[in-house]
N, C-alpha and C positions, 0 to 999 in steps of 0.2 A: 504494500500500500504506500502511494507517496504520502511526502509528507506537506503541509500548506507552507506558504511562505509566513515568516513569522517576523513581526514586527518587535521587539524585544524594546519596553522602552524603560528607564532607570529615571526616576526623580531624587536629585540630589537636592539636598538647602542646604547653604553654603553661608552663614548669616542672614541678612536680609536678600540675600540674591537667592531664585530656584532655578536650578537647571534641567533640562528635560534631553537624557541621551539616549539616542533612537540608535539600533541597529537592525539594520531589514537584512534578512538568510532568505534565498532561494530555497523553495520546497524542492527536495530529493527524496531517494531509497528510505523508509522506512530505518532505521540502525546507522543510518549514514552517517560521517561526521560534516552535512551541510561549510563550504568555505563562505566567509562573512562575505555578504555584497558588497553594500555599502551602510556608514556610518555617519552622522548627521547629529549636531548640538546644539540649541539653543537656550537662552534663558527667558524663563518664561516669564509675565505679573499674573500670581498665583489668585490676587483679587478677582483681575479680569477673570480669570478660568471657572473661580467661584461664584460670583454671579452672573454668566453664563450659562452652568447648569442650573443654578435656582432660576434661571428664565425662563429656559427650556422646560422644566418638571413644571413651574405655572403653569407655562401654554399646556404643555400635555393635561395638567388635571381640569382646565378649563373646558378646553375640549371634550374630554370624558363628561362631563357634569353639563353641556350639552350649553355654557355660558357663551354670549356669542355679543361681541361687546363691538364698539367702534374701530376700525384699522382694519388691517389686512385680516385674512381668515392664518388660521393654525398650519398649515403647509407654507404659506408665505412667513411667517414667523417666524415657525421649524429652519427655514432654509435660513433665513436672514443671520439668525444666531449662532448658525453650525457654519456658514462662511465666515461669521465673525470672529469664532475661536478658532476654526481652521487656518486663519491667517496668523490667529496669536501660537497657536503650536507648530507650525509650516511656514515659516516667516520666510519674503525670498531674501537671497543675498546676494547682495550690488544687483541688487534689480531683476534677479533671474532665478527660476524656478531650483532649487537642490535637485542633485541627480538621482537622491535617494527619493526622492517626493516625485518627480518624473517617473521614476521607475514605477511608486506606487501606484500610480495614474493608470502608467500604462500595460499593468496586469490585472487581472479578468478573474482569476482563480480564487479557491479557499484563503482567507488569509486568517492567521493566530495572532494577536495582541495580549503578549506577556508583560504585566505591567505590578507596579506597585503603587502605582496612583488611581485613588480610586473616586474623585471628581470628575474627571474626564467621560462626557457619554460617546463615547469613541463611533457608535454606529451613529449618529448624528452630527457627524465631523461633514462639511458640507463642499465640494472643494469651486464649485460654480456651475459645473455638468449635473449631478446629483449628489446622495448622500452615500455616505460610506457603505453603509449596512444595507443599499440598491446595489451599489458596483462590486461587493464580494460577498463570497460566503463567509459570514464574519465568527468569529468567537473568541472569547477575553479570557485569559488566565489570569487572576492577583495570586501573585508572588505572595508567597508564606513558606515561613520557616519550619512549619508543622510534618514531618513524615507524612505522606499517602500510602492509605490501605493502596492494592493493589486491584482488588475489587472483580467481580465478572465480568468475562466481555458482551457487547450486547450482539447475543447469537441469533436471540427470537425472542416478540413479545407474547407471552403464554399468562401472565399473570397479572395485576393492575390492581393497587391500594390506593381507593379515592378517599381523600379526606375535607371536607367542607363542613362550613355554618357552626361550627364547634359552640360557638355561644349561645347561636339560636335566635338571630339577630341579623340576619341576613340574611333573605328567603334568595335573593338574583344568585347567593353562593350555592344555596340547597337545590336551586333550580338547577346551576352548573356541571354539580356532581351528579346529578342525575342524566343529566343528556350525555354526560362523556362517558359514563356508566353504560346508557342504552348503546352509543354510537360504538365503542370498543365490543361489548357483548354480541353485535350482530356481527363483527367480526371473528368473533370465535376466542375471543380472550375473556379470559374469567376474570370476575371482579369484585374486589369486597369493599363492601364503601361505610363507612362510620360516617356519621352524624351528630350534631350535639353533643348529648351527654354519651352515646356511645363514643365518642373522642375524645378519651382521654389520656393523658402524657402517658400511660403504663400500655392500656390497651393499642396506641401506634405504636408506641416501641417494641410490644410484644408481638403486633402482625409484622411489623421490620423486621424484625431479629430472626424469625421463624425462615430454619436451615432447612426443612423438611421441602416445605415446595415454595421457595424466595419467591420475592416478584421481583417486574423485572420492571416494573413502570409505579411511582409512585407522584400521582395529583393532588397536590393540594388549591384549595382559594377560599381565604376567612384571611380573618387578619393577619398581619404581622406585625410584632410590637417588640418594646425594646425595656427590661425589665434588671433592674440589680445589676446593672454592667453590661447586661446579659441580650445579643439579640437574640428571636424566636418566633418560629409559628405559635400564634395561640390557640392553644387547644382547650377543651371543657375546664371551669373552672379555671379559667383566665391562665393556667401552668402554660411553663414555654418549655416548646421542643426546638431545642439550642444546642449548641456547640460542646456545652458540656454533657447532655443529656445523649446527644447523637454519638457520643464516645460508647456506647453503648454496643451500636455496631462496626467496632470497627476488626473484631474476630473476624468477620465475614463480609465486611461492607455496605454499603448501599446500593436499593435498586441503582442498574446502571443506568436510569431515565429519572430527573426528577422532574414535575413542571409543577411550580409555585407561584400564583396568580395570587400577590397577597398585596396590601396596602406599601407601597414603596419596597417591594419585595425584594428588587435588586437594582436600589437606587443608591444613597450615599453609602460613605463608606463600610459604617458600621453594618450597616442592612444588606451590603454584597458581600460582606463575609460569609452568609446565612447559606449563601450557594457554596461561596467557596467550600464551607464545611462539607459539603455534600459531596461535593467533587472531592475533597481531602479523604473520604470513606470511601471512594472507590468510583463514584457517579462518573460517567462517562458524558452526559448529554445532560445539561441544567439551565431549563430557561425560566427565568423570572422578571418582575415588571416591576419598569422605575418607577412607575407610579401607579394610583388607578386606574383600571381602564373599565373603559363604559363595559354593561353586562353582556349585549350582543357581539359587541366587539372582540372580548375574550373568549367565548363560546366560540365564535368564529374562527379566530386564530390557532384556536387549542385543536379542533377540527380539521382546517387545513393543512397545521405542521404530522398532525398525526396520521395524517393521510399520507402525508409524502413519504413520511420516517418507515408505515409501516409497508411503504410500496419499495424499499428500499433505496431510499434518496439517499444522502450521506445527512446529518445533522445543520449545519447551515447553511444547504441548499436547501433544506425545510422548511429554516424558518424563513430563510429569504423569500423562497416560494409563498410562504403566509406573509409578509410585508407585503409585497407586488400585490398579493389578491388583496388586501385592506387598504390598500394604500389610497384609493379614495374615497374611505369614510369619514365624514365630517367629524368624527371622534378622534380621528389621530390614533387608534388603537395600534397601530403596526408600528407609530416609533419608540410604543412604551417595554416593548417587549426584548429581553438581550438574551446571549446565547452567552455561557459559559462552559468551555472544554472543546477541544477537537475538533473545528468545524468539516473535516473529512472524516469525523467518526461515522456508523452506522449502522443498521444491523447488516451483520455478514450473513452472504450468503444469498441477501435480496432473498428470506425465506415467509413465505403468505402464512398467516397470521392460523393459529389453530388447522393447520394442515401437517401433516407429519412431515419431519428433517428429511430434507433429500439426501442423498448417500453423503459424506464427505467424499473428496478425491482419495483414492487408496494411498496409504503412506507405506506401502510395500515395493519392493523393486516391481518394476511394471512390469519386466519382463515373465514376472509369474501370472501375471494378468491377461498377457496381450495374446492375440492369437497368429502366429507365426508372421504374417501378411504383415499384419500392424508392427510386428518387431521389429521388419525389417525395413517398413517407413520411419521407423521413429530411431533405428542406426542411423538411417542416411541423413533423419533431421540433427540431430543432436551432432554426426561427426562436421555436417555442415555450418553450424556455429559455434564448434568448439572455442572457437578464439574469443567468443562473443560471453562467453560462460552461461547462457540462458536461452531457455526456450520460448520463444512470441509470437503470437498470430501468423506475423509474416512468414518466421521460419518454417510454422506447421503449414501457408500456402505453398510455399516453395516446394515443400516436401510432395504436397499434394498432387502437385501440378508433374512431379516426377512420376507420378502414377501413370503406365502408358494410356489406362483408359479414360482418364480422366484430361489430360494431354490431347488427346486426339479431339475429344469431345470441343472442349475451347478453342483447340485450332482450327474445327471446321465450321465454326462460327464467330473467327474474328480473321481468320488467316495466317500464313504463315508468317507474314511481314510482323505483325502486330503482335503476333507471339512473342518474337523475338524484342522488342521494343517492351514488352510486358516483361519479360525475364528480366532484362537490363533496367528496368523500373525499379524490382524487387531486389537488385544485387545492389544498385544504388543506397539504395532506402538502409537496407540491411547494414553497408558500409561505413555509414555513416554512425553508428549506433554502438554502443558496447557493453549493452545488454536489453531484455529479451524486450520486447512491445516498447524499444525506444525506450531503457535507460539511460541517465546524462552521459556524455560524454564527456571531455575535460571544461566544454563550454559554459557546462549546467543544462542546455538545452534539452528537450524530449522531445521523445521520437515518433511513430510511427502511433501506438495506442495510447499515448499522450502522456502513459504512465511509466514507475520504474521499475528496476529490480522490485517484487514486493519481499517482505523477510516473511519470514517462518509462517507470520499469522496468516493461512490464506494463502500459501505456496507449497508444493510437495517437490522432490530431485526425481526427473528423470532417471533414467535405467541407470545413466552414465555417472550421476552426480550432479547433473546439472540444475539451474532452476526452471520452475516453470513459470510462468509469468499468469496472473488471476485470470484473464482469458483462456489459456490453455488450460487450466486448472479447471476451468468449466465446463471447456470442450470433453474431457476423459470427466469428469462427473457424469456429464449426459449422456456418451457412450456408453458407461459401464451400465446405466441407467436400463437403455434401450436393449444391452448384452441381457439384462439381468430379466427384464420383462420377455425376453422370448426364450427364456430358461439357461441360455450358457452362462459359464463362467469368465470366458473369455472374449475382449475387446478385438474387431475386427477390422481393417482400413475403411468398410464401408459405415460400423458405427462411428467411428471417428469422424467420415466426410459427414453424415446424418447429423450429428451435433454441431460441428459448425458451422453447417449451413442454419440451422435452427435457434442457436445462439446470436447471428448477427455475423459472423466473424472477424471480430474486434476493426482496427483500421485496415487489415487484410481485405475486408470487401470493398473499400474505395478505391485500394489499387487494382481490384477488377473490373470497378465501375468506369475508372479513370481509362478504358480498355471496353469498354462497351459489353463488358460480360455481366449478366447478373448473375447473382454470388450463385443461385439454384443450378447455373449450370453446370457447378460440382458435380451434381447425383446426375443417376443413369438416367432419369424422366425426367426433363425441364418441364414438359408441357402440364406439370401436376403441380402442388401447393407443397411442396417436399417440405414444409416447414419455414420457406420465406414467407414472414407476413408483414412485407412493405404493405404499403398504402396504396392501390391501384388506381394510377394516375389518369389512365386512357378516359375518362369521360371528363374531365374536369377540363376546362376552356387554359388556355397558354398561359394566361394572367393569374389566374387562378392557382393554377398547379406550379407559378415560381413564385406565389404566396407562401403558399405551404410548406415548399422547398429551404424559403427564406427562415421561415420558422423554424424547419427541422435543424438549418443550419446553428441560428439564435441559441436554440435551445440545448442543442450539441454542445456548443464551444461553453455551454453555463453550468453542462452535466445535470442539465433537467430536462422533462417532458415536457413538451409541448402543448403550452398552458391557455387560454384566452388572453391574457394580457400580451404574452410572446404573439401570440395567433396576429391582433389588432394589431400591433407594433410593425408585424411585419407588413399588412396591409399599407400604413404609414409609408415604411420605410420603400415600397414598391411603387408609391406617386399610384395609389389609385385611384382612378379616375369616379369610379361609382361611389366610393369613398368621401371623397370631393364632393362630389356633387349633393348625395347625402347632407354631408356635414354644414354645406355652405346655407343648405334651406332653411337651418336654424340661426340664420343672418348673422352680426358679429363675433358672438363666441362661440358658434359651431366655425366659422372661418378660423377664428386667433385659435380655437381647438385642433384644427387639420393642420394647421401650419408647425403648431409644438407638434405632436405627433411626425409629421412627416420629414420634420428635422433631429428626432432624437436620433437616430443613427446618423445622421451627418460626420464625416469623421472631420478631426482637426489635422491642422500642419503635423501634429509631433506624431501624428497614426499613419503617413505617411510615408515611406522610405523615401532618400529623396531621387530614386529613380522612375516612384511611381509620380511623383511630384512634377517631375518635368516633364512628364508624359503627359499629365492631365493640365500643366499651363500651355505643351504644346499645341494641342488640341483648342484647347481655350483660343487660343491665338490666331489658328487657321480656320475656328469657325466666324472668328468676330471679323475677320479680314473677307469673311463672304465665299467661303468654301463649302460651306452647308448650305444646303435652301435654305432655312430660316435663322440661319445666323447663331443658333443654341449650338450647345453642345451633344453631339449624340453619337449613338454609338457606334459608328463607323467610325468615327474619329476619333474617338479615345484606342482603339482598338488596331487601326493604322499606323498611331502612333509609339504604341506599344510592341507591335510587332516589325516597326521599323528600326525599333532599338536591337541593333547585334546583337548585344550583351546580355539583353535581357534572358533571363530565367522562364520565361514566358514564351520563347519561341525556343527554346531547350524541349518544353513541356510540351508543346505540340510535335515536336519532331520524337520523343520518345512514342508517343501516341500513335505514330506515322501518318503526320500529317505534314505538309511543307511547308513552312511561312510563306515563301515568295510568291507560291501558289495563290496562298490565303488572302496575300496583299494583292493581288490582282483582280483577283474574284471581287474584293470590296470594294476597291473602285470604281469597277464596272455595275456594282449597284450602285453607287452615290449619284 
């Protein structure tokens, strides 16, 4: 499993001076010893920072309480104040952006914020594009000097301790626990939920502690209060379940899910401890709210993230996924809510909730497994990336493609030219890489399945020693799967193709696609459903089906499903016309609405390389000078220009395809 890019930031006070030392690591290998990026220092006014967040939790609890006063509405607020401290913790210098702050800009992925400052609402940091906690999968570690249990991993959720209304005094909480109660049980996870006076500090501690059948998810929403030193859920008879009381389990830990929907549950300092403790017993995934949030609004939120977590999202693609969907409630409820721990944690295995564990991959030499055929594919895979130490999507297509039937089959449906242009594709990709599904290189960069070496948790060694990479891992899951359902004991080259064709075949099927094969044309019968279930494009109008496309892409590069918001965005981002026309009927702010919309993907100068940059002022230049009918820019013209550039990487890409630039460029002239 990689691991996120980790923001590491150190608050020193140095007299009246604070200083704020940021160092940002590239996510790698799981076990790796990540090399620092880059490092970045400023000094902060700690005032400013302070009343900055007591701004921010007003708007927030205003919001909630549904107060709706003179000035801008709460998303304009929201932004106003998270660019205000963004500039007070990101300050430029001599005028110019840090390269450590450019960097963060310009990555996309999980990112980790290990901090000892605990004022900072880090996911409301706003940089003028959006907010933090839109542009990553975010989640906050505070630094404590306390040992950590070690805790369960979260395999599956099977068990769920709801706790609500402990006083008996808030019916919207007793309502709470009840819906998340119903919505988790129709999924097949069992649930015990305490109430009032059943909630009491001995009787949660006694369902927490209980080794016989742990849970694996524990809800709380009633208050949170702060008593004798001491912060704490309050449970029946006003007792807190706090940091000394949570010592309780720390023999065996805590569920590895906590979600605590309490009054400033995981706002200032003292009150984000209350997670921390959780996470310190072992919690893997703890999200709590800085403030309150309105009753539908958390029900909603609780709803959407658990939907995502238990479809196998990673953790703060969840909750991010729950932001985006709330994000325009008049309540603000999506900026009250933060993620503490591992934002690439999640359940392994992507396993469906109350369904039995799929097999693990065998942790036996495979060669006792396999059945002669497949032994002798997975010699020629493994002796052909020996150098690489790991086995990845691509290596097992390679392998594949070594198969003569499977060989023949691709060839007589792209040719022989194109074959060859596809092997040379595959050796490429491969070489560049030095380890399995595009582990980093000396660059940092990844590769191919975008992911790295994974360690132990979630990888098993090849015949050889080598590793398998979580794709391959799942390919021989699903085979053995399919071996096992028609009675063998052993894995055969055709279960093998059978699984990854039906897994996706990690980035392996773009570089078939990239070649005009669909990935089905692995197995002996294309003309059947062998287990691809793309999306079948053929009735869907041009526009349409590069909507969609655009989405799958969105949502690929975010490591999420393809959402309604991703869906609209992409409509935006494709200049639709029906869209437009739509929007504009509701006269000004359906207008100023189409126009934000269809500018959020607009990219900036620093998104561009500056090869692609001169291509697109070229183009700019030959169409204003009246080389286009209408003077715009369109795409013959960006596209001439790009393929008129030697150098480019872009007419590399069409010749491995076997296609010819000069060709290509003639052709489009004679359309223009």
């Amino acid at each position: 499993m990689s691991q996120p890019d980790t923001l590491n930031v150190t608050v020193i006070t140095q007299g009246m001076t604070v200083r704020y030392q940021y160092e940002l690591r590239v996510g790698g290998p799981a076990g790796d010893s990540t090399p620092l990026d880059m490092e970045y220092t400023v000094d902060v006014d700690p005032g400013l920072v302070k009343s900055c967040r007591a701004a921010i939790d007003q708007a927030l609890t205003k919001a909630a309480a549904g107060e709706s006063g003179p000035g801008p509405g709460p998303a304009t607020e929201l932004a106003n104040l998270g660019k205000l401290l963004h500039g007070q913790l990101f300050p430029r210098l001599q005028g110019n952006e840090a390269k450590l702050v450019s960097r963060l800009h310009a990555s996309s992925g999980p990112l980790q914020i290990r901090t000892n400052e605990h004022e900072v609402p880090w996911e409301l940091l706003h940089d003028g594009e959006d907010f933090l906690a839109l542009q990553h999968d975010l989640g906050c570690w505070l630094k404590s000097g306390n040992p950590a249990v070690e805790g369960r991993g979260l395999n599956r959720v099977g068990r769920a301790l709801i706790v609500g209304d402990t006083l008996g005094d808030l019916p919207s909480a007793r309502e709470e626990a009840a819906k998340v109660a119903a919505w988790l049980r129709d999924r097949g996870i069992e649930c015990t939920v305490l109430l009032g006076q059943e909630a009491t500090q001995l009787d949660v501690l006694a369902e927490l502690a209980s080794q016989e059948t742990p849970y694996d998810l524990f809800h709380f929403c009633g208050h949170v209060a702060t008593g004798s030193g001491t912060t704490g859920l309050m449970l029946h008879d006003r007792q807190l379940l706090g940091e000394v009381a949570l010592q309780t389990l720390s023999s065996h830990g805590a569920p590895p899910v906590a979600f605590i929907n309490g009054c400033a549950s995981a706002g200032k300092g003292e009150v984000a401890n209350l997670c921390v403790s959780f996470m310190a017993l072992g919690a893997k995934t703890v999200v709590g709210t800085r403030t309150d949030v309105a009753d539908e609004g958390a029900w909603q939120f609780a709803a959407e993230f658990y939907g995502q977590l238990l479809a196998g999202v990673p953790a703060g693609a969840a909750v991010r996924a729950a932001r985006t969907e709330l994000r325009d409630r008049p309540d603000a409820a999506w900026a009250s809510f933060m993620l503490y721990g591992d934002p690439a944690a999640g359940i392994a295995g992507n396993v469906t909730p109350g369904s039995p564990r799929p097999p693990e991959p065998p942790e036996d030499d495979l060669t006792t497994t396999l059945a002669p055929d497949a032994q002798q594919l997975m010699r020629r895979v493994s002796a052909a990336c020996a150098g690489r130490g790991g086995v990845g999507s691509v290596d097992l297509l390679r392998g594949l493609l070594g198969e003569a039937d499977i060989r023949r089959r691709i060839e007589e449906s792209i040719g022989a030219r194109t074959m060859e242009a596809l092997d040379r594709v595959i050796d490429q990709v491969l070489s560049r890489n030095s380890g399995p599904d595009g582990s980093p290189g000396p660059d940092g960069d990844s590769g191919p399945d975008g992911n790295s070496v994974p360690d132990h948790d979630g990888t098993g060694p090849d015949h050889d020693g080598s590793i398998r990479s979580d794709t391959v891992n799942r390919v021989f899951a699903d085979a053995a799967t399919r071996a096992a359902t028609d009675g063998r004991s052993a894995v055969t080259t055709a279960d093998i193709t059978e699984a990854f064709v039906a897994l996706g075949g990690g980035i392996a099927s773009r570089l078939l696609e990239l070649s005009g094969v669909p990935l089905a044309r692995l197995l002996p019968d294309s003309g059947t459903d062998n287990g691809d279930d793309r999306l079948p494009m053929d009735d869907f109008g041009r526009s349409a089906a590069g909507v969609v496309r655009l989405a799958n892409l969105l949502a690929d590069t975010r490591g999420e499903v393809i959402g309604t918001y991703t869906l609209l965005l992409a409509f935006g981002a494709m200049g639709s016309e029906v869209l437009e026309r739509a929007m504009h009927e509701q006269g000004t702010a359906g207008e100023l609405a189409y126009r934000n919309l269809s500018g959020m993907l607009t990219p900036r100068r620093r998104d561009l390389s500056p090869r692609v940059h001169d291509v697109l002022e070229q183009a700019r230049r030959r169409s204003a000078a009246g080389r286009t009918s209408a003077g715009r820019v369109g795409e013959a013209a960006i596209l001439l220009a790009l393929l008129q550039d030697e150098e480019s990487s872009g007419r590399e890409l069409l010749r491995r395809s076997g296609v010819d630039p000069d060709l290509l460029i003639q052709s489009l002239r004679r359309g223009r």
